[in-house]
DOSELO-614778 format. One line per 2 residues: number of its first residue (from 0); their letters; for each residue x negated, y, z of N, C-alpha, C, O. Coordinates in Angstrom, 2 decimals, always signed. Atoms other than C-alpha are relative to their C-alpha. Layout:
# DOSELO-614778
NUM	a	X/Y/Z/X/Y/Z/X/Y/Z/X/Y/Z | ...;
//
This chain:
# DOSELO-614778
0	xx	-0.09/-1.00/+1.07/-102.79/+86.85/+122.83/+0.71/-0.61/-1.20/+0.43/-1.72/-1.65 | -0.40/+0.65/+1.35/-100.59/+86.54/+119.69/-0.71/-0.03/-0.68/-1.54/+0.88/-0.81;
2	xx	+0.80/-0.28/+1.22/-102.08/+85.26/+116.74/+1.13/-0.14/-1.33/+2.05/-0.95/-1.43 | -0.39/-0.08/+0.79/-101.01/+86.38/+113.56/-0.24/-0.82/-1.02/-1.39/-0.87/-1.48;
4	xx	+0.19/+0.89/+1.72/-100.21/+83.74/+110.16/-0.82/+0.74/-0.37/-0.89/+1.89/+0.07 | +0.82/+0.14/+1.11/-102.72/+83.85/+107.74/+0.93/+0.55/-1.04/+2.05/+0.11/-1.31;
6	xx	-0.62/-0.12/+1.69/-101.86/+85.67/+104.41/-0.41/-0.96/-0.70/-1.45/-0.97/-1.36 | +0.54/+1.54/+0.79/-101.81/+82.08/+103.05/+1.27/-0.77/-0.25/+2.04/-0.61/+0.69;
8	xx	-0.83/+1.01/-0.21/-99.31/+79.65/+102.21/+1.13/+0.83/-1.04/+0.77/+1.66/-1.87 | -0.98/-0.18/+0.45/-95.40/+80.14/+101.03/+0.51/+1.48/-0.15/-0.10/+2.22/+0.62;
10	xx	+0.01/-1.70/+0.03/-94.49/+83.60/+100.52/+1.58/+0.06/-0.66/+1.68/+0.15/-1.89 | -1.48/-0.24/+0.42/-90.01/+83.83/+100.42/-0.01/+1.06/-0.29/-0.62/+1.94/+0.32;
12	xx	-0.54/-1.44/+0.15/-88.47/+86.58/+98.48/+1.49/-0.31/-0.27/+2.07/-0.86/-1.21 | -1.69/+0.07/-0.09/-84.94/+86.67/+99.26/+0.58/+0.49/-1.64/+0.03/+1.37/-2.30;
14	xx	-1.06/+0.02/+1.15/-82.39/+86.56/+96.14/+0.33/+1.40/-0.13/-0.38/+2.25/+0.40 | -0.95/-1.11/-0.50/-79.76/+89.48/+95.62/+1.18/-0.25/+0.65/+2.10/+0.52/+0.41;
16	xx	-1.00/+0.42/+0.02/-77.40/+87.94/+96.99/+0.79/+1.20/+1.63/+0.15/+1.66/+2.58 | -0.76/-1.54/-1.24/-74.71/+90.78/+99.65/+0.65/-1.04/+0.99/+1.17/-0.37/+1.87;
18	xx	-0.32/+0.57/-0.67/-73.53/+87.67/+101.57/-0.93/-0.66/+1.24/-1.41/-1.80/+1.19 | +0.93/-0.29/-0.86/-75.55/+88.26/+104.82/+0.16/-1.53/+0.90/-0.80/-1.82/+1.62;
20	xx	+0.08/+1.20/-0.94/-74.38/+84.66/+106.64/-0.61/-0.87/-0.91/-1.34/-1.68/-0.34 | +0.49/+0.99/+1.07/-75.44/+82.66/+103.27/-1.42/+0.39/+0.18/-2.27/-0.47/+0.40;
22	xx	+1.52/-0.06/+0.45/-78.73/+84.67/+102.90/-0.77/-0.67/+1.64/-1.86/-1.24/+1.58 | +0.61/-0.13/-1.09/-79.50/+84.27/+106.75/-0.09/-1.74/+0.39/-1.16/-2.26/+0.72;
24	xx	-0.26/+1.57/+0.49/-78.51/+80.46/+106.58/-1.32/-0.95/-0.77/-1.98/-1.93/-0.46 | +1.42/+0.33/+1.06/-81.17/+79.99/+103.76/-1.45/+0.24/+0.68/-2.31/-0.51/+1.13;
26	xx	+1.42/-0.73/-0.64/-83.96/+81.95/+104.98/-0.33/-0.91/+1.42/-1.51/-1.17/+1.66 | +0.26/+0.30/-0.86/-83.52/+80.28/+108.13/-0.25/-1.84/-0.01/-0.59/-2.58/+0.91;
28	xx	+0.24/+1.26/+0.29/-83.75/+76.94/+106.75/-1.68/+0.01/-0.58/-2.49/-0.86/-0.27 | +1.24/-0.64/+0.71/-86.90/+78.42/+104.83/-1.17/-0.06/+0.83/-2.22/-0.64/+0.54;
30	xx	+0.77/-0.33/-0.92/-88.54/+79.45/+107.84/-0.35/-1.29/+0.58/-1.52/-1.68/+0.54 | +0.33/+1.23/-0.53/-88.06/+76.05/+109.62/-1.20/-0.63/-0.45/-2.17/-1.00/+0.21;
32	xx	+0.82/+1.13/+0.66/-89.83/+74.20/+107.04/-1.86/+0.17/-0.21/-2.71/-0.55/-0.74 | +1.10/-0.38/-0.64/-92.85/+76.31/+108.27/-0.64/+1.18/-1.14/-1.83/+1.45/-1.30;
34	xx	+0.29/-1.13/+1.15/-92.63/+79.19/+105.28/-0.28/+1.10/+1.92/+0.34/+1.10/+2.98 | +0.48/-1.30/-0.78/-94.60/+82.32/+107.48/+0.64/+1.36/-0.22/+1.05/+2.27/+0.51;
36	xx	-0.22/-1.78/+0.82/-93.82/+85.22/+105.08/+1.02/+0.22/-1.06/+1.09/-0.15/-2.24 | -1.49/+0.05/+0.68/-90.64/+86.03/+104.01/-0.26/+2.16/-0.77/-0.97/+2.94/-0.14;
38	xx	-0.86/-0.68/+0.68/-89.46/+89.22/+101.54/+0.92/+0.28/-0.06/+1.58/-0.50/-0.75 | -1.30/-0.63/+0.12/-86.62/+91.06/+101.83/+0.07/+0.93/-1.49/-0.53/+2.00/-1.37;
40	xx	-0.40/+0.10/+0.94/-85.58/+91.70/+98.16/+1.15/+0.34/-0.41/+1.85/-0.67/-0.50 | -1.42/-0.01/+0.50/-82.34/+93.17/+96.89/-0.19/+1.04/-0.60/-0.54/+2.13/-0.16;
42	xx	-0.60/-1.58/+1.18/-81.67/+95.42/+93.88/+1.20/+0.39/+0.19/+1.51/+1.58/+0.22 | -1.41/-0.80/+0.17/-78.05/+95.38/+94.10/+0.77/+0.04/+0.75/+1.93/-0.19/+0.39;
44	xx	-0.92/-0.14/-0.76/-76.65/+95.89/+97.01/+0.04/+1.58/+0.76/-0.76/+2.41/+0.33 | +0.19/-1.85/-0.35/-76.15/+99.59/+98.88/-1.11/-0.22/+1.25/-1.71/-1.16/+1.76;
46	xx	+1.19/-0.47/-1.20/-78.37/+101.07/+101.47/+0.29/-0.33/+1.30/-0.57/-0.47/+2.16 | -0.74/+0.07/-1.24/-76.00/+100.51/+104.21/-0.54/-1.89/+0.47/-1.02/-2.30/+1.52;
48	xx	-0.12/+1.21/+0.06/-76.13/+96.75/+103.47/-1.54/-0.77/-0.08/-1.85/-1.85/+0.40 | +1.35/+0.64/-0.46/-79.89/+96.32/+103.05/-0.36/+0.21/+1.31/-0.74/-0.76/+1.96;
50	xx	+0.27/-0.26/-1.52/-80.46/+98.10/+106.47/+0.72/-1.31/+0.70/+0.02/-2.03/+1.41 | -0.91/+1.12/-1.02/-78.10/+95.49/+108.08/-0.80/-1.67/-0.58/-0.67/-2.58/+0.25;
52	xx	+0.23/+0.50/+0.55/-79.81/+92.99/+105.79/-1.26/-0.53/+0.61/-1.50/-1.70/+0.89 | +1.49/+0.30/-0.10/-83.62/+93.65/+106.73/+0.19/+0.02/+1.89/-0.13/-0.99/+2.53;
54	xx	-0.30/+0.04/-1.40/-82.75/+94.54/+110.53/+0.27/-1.90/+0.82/-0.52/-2.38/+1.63 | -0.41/+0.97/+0.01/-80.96/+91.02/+110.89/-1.34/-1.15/-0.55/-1.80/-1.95/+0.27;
56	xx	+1.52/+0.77/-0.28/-84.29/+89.12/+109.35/-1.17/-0.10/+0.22/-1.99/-1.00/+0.07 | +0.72/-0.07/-1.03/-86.21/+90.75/+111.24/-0.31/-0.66/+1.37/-1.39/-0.97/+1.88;
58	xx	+0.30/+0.73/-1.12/-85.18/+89.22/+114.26/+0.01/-1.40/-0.25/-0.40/-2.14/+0.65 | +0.51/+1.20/+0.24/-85.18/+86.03/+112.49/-0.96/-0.49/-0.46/-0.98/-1.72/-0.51;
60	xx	+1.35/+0.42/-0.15/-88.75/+85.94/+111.64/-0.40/+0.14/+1.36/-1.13/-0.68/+1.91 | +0.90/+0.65/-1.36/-89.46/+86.75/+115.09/+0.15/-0.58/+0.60/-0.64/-0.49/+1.54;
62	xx	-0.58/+0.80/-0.32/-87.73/+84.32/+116.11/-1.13/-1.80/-0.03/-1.40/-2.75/+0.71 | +0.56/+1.08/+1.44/-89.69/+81.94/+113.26/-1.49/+0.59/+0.57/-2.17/-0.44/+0.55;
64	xx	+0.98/-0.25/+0.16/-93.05/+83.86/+114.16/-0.52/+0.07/-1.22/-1.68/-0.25/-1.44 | +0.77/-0.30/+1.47/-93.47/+84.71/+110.46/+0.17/+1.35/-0.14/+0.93/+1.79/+0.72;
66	xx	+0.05/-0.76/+0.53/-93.79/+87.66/+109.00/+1.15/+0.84/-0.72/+1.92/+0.08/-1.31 | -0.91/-0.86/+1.39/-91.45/+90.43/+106.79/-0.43/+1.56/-0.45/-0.51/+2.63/+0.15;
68	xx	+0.42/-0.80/+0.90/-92.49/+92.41/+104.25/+1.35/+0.61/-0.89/+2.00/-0.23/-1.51 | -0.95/-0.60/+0.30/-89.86/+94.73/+103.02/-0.58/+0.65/-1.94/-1.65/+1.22/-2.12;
70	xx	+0.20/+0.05/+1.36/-89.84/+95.09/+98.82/+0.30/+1.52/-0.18/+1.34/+2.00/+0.28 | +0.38/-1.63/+0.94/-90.57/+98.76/+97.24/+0.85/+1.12/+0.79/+1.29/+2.12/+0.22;
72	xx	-0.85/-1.17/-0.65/-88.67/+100.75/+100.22/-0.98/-0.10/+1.16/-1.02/-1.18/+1.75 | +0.83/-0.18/-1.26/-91.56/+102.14/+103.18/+1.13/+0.48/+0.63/+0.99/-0.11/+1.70;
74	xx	-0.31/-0.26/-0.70/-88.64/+103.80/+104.67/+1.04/-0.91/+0.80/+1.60/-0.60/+1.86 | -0.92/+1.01/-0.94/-86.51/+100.47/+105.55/-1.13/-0.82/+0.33/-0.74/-1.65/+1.15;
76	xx	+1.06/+0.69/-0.84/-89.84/+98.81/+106.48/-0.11/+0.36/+1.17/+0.00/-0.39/+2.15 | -0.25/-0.46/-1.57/-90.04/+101.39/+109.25/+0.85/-0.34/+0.83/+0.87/-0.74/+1.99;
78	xx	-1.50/-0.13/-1.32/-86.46/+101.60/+109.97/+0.06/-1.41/+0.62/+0.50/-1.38/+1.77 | -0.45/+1.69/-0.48/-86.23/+97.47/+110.68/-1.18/-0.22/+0.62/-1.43/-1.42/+0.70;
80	xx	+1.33/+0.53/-0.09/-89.72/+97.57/+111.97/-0.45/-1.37/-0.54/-0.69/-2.40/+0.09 | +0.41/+1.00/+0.84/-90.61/+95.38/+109.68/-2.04/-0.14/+0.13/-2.80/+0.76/+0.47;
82	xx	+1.78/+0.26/+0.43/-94.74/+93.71/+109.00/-0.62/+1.04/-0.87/-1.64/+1.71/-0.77 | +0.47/-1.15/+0.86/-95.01/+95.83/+106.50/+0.72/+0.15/-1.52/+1.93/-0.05/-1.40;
84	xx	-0.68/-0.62/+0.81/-94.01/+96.88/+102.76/-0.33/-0.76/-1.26/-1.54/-0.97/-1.20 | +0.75/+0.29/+1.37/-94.66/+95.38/+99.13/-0.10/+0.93/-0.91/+0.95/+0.64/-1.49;
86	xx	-0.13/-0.91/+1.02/-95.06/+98.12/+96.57/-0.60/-0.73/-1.47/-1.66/-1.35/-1.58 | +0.08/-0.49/+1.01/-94.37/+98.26/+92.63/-0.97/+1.31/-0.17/-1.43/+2.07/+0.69;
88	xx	+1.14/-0.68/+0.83/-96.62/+100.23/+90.35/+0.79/+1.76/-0.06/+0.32/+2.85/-0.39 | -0.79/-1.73/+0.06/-93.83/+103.33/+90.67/+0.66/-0.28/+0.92/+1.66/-0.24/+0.20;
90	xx	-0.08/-0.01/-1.19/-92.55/+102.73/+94.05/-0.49/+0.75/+0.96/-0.08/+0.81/+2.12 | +0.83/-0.87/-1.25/-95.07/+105.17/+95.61/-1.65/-0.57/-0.12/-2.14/-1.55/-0.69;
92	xx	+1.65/+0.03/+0.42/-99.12/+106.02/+96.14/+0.13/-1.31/+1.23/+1.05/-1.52/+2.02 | +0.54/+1.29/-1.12/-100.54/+102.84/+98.34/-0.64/+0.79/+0.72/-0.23/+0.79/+1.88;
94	xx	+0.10/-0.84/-1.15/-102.62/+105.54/+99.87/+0.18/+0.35/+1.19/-0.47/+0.23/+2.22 | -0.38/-0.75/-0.35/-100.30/+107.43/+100.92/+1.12/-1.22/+1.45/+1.48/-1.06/+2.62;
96	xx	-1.18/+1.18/-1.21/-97.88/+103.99/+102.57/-1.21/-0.46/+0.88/-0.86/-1.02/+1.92 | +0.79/+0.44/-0.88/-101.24/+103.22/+104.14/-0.44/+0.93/+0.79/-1.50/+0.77/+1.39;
98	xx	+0.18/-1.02/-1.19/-101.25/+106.12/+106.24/+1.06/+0.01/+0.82/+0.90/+0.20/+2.02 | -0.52/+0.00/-0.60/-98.14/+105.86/+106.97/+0.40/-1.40/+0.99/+1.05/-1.52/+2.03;
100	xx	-0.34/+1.69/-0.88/-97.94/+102.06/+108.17/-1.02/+0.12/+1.42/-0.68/-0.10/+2.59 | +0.53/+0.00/-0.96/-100.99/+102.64/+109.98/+0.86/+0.84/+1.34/+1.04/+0.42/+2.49;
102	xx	-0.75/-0.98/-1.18/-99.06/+105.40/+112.06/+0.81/-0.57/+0.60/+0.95/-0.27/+1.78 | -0.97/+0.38/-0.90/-96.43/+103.40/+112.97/-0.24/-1.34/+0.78/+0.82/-1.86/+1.11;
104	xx	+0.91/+0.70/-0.62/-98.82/+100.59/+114.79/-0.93/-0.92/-0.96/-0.94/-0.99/-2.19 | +1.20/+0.83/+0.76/-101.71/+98.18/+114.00/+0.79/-1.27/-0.41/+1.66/-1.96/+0.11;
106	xx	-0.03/+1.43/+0.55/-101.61/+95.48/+111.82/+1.44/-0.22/-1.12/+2.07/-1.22/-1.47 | -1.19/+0.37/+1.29/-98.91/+95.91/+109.20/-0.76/+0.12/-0.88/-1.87/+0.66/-0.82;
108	xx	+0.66/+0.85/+0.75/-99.42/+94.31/+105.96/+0.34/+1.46/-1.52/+1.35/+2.15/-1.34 | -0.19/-0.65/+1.62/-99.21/+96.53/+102.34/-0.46/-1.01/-1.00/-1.64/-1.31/-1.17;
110	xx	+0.07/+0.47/+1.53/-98.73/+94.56/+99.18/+0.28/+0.56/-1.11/+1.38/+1.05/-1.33 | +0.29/-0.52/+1.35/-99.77/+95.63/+95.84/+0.61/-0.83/-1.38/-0.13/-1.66/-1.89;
112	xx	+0.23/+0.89/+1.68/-98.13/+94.12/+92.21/-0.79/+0.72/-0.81/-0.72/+1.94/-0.96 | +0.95/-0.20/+1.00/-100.64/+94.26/+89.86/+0.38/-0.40/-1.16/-0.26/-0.10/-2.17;
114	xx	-0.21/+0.73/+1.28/-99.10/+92.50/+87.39/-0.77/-1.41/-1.01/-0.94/-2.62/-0.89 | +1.12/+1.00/+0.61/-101.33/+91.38/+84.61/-2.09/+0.78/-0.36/-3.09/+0.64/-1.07;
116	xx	+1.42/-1.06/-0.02/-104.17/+94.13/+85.58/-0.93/+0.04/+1.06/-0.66/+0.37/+2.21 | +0.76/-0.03/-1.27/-107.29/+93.76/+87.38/-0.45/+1.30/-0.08/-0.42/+1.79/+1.05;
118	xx	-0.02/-1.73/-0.89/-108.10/+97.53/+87.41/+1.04/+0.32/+0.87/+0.42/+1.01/+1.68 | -0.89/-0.40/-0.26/-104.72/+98.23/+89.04/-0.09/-0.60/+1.30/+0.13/+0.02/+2.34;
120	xx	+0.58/+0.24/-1.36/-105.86/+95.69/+91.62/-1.02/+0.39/+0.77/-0.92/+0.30/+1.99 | +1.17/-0.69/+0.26/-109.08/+97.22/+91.61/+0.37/+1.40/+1.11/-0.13/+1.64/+2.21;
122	xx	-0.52/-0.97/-0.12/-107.36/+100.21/+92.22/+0.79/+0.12/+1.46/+0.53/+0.87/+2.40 | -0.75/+0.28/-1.40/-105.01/+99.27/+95.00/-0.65/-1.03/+0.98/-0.02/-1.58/+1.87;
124	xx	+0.87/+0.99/-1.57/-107.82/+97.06/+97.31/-0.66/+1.76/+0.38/-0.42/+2.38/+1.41 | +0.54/-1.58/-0.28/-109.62/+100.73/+97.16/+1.19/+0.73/+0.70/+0.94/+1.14/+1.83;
126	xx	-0.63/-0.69/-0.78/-106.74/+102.34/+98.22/+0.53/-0.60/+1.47/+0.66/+0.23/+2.36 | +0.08/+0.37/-1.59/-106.01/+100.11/+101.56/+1.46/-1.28/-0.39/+2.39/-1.35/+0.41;
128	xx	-0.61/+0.85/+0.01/-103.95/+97.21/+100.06/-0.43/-1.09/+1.01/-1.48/-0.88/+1.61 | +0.63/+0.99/-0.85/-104.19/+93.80/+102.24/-0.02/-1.13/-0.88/-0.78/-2.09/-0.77;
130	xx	+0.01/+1.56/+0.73/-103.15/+91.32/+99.58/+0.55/+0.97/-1.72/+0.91/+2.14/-1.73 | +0.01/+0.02/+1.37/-102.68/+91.56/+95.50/+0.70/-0.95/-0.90/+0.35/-2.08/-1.25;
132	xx	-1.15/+1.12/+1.00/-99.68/+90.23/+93.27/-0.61/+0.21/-1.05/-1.35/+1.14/-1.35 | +0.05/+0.30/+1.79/-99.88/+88.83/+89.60/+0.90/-0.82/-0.22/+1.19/-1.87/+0.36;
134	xx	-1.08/+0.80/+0.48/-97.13/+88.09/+87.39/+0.24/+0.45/-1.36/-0.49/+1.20/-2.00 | -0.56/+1.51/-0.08/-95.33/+86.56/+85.76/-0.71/-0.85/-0.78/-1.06/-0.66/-1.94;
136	xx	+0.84/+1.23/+0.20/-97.10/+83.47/+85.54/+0.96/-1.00/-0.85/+0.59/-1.77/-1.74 | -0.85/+0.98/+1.14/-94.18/+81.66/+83.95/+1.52/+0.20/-0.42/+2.15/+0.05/+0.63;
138	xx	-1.31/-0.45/+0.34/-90.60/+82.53/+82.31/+0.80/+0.00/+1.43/+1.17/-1.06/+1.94 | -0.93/-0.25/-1.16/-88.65/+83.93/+85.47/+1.64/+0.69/-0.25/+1.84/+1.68/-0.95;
140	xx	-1.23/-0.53/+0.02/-84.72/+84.41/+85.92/+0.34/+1.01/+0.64/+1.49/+1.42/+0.74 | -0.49/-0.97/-0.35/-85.40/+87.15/+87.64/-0.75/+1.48/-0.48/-0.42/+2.60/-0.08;
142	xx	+0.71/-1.05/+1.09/-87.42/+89.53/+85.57/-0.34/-0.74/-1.44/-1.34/-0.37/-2.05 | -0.09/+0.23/+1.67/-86.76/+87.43/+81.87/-1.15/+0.90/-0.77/-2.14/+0.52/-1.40;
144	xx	+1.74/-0.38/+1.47/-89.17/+90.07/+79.92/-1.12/+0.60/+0.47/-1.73/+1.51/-0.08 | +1.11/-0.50/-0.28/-91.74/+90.45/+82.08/-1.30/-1.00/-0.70/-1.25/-2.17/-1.08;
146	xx	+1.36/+0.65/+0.88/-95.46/+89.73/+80.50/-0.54/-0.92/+0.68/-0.72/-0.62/+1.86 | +0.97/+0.84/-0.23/-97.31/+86.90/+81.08/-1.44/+0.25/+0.41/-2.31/+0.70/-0.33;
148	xx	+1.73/-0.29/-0.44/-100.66/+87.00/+83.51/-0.59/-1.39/-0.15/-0.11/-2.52/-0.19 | +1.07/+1.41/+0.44/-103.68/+84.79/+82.85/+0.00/-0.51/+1.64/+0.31/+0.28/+2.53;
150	xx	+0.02/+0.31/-1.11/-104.03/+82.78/+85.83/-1.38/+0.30/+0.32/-1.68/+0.68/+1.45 | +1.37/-0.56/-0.54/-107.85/+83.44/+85.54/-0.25/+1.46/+0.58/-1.36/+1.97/+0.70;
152	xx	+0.15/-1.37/-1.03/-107.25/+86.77/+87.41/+0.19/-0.46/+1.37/-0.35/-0.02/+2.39 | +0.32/+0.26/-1.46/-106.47/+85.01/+90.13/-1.16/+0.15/+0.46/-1.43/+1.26/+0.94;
154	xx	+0.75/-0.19/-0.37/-109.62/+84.05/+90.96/-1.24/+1.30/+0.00/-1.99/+1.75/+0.86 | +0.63/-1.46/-0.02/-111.20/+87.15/+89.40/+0.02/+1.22/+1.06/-0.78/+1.98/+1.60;
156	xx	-0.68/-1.48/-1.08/-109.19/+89.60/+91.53/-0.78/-0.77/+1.28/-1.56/+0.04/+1.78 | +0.14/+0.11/-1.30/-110.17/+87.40/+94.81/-1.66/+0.48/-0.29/-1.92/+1.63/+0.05;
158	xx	+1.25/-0.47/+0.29/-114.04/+87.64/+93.70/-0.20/+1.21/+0.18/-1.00/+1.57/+1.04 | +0.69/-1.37/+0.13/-114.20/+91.17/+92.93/+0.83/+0.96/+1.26/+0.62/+2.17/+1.31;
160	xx	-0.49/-0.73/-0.78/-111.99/+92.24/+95.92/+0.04/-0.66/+1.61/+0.10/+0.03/+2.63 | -0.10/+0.54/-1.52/-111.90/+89.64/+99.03/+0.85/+0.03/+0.49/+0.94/-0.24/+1.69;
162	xx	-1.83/-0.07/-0.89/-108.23/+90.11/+99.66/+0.63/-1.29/-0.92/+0.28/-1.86/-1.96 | -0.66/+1.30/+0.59/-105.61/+87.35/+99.33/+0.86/+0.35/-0.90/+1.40/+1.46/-0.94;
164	xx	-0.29/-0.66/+1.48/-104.19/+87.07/+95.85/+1.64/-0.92/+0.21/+2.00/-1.98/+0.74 | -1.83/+0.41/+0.26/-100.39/+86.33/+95.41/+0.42/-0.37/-1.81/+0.64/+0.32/-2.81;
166	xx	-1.10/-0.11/+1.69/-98.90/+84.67/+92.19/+1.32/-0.13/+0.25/+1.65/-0.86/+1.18 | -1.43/+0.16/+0.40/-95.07/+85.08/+91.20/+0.45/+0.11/-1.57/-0.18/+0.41/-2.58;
168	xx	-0.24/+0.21/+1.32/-93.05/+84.62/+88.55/+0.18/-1.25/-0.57/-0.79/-1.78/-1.13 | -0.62/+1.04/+0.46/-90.98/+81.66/+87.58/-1.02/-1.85/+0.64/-1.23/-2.96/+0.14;
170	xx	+0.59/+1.05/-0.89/-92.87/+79.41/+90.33/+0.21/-1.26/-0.04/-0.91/-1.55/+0.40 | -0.70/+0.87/-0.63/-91.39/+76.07/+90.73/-0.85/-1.30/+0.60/-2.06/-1.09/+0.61;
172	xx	+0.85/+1.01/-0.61/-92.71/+72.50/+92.41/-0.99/-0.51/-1.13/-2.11/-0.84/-0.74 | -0.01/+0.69/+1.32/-93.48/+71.22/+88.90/-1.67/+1.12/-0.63/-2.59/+0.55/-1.21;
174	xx	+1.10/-1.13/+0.24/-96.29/+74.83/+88.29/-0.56/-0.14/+1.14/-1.71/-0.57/+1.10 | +1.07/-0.51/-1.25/-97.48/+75.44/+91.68/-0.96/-0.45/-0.04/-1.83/+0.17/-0.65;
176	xx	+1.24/+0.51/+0.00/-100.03/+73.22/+92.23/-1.34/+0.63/-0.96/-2.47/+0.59/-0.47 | +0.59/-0.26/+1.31/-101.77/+74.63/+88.71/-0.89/+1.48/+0.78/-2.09/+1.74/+0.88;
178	xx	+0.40/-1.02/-0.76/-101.69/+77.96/+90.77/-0.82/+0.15/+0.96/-1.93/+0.67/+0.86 | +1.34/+0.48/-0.73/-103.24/+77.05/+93.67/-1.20/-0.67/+0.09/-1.87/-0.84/+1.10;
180	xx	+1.37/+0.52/+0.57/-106.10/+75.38/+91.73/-0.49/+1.22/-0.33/-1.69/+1.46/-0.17 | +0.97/-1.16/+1.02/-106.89/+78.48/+89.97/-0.25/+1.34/+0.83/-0.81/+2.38/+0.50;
182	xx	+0.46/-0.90/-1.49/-107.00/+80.32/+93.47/+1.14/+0.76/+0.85/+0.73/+1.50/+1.75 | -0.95/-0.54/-0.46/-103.67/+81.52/+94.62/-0.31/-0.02/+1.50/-1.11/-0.83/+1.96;
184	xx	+0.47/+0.17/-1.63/-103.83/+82.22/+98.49/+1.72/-0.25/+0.16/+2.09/-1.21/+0.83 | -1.52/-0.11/-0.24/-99.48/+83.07/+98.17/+0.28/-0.39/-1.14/-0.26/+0.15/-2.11;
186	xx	-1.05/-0.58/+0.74/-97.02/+81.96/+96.10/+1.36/+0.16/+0.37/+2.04/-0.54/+1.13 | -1.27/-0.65/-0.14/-94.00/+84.04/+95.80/+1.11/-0.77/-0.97/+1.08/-0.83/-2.20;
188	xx	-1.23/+0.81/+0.42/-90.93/+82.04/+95.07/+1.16/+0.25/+0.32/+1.24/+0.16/+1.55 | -1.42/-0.37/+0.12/-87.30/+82.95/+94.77/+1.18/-1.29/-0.18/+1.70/-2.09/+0.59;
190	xx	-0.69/+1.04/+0.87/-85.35/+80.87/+92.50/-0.07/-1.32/+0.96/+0.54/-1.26/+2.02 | +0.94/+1.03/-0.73/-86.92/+77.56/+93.93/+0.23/-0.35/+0.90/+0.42/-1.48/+1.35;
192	xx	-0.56/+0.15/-1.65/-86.12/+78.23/+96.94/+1.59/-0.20/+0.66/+2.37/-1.04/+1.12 | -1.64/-0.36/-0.70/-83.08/+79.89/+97.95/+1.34/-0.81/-1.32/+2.52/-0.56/-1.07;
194	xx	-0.72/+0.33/+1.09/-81.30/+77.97/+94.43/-0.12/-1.31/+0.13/+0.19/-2.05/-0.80 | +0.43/+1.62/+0.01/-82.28/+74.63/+95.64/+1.30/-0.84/+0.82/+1.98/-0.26/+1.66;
196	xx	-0.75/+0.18/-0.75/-80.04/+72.35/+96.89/+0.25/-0.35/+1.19/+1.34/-0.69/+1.64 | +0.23/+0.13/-1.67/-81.74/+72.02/+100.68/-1.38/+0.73/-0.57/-2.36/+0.15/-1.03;
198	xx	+0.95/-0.88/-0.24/-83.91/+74.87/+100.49/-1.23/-0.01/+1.10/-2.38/+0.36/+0.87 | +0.89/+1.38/-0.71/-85.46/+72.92/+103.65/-1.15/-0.42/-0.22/-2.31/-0.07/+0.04;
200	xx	+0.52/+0.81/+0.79/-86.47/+70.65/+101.95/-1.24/+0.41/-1.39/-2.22/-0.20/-1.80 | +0.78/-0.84/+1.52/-88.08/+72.74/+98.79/-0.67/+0.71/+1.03/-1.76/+0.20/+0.81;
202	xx	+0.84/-0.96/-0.75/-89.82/+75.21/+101.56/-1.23/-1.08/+0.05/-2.34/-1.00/-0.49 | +0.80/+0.92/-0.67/-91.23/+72.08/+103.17/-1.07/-0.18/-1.38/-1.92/+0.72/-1.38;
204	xx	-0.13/+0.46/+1.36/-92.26/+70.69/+99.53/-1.58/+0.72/-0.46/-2.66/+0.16/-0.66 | +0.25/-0.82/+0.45/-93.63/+74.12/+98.54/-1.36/+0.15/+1.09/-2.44/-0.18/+0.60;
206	xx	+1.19/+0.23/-0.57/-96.19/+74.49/+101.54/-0.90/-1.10/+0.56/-1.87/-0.91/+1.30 | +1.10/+0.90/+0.27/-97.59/+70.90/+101.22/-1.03/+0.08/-0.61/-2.06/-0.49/-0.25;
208	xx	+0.69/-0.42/+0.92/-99.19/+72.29/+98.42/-1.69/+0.57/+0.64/-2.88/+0.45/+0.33 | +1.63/-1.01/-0.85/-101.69/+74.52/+100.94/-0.64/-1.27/+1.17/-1.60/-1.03/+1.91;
210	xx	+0.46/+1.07/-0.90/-102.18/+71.08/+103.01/-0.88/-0.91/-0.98/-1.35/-1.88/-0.39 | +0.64/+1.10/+0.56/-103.96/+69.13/+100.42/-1.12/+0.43/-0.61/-1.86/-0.38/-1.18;
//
């Protein structure tokens, strides 16, 4: 019987980057270094190009036996059969994506950002989330003015909900550790990763962290 990763450990969220042999290159160096759960991530590229995008690392997590979670779109989660979906706070009801994930077989994943709000997590474990983001934890280049979360929600949110808690937000080798003291189960890393100069190497790096 397969067994499914643990919502635990490294948690990739692909760049924006529209150069599908570079991103697939990376990711796949990512994966090696024993990252599970990858993000598919892109604001700026067209629709045509994420489909070809998420389809394509699809079969390279299953490849990798990790995971993909498709960022604030349920209908290219389906289309790529993807793990499952991450949803923003205006992205759509969690509800409503947890009726529909269930429908399309067992065991896909729904992620919730919460931000810097434990009602909102509160809110989305009640509605049929599996895991719970908080951010930004530290000046990020890829959301610059987003607010600062206390890291003591980490552990709060896992307490008052029993699901695994995700930090993001300007991650790097130099913070993490801090995170996973104060209860992180994921962190979500971008920058760090795919900006490194053996991404490899930084994956590897990045889930020592959950070995010690």
């Amino acid at each position: 019987m397969k067994t499914e990763p643990p919502l635990h450990g490294l948690y990739a969220i692909t760049p924006d980057w529209n150069d599908t042999r570079r991103l697939l290159d990376a990711t796949e160096a990512i994966l090696r270094a024993g990252c599970r759960i990858l993000q598919y991530r892109n604001k700026q590229t067209s629709a045509c190009h994420r489909q070809e995008h998420a389809v394509a690392l699809r079969g390279l997590t299953r490849q990798y036996a990790a995971r993909l979670i498709i960022n604030d779109d349920l209908e290219l989660a389906l289309f790529s059969e993807a793990d499952g979906v991450h949803l923003g706070e205006d992205d759509g009801h969690i509800a409503a994506a947890r009726v529909r994930l269930d429908a399309s077989g067992p065991g896909k994943i729904l992620g919730a950002s919460c931000y810097q709000s434990l009602p909102l997590a509160l809110a989305a474990a009640r509605a049929g989330a599996d895991y719970l983001a908080f951010g930004s934890f530290f000046a990020s280049p890829t959301k610059p003015q987003a607010k600062r979360a206390d890291p003591a929600l980490l552990n709060a949110a896992k307490h008052e909900t029993g699901l695994p808690i995700c930090a993001i937000g300007g991650i790097t080798l130099d913070n993490a550790g801090a995170l996973v003291a104060a209860g992180a189960d994921l962190l979500a890393v971008i920058t760090a990763l795919y900006d490194a100069p053996d991404p490899q190497q930084a994956a590897l790096n990045f889930t020592q962290l959950f070995q010690t």
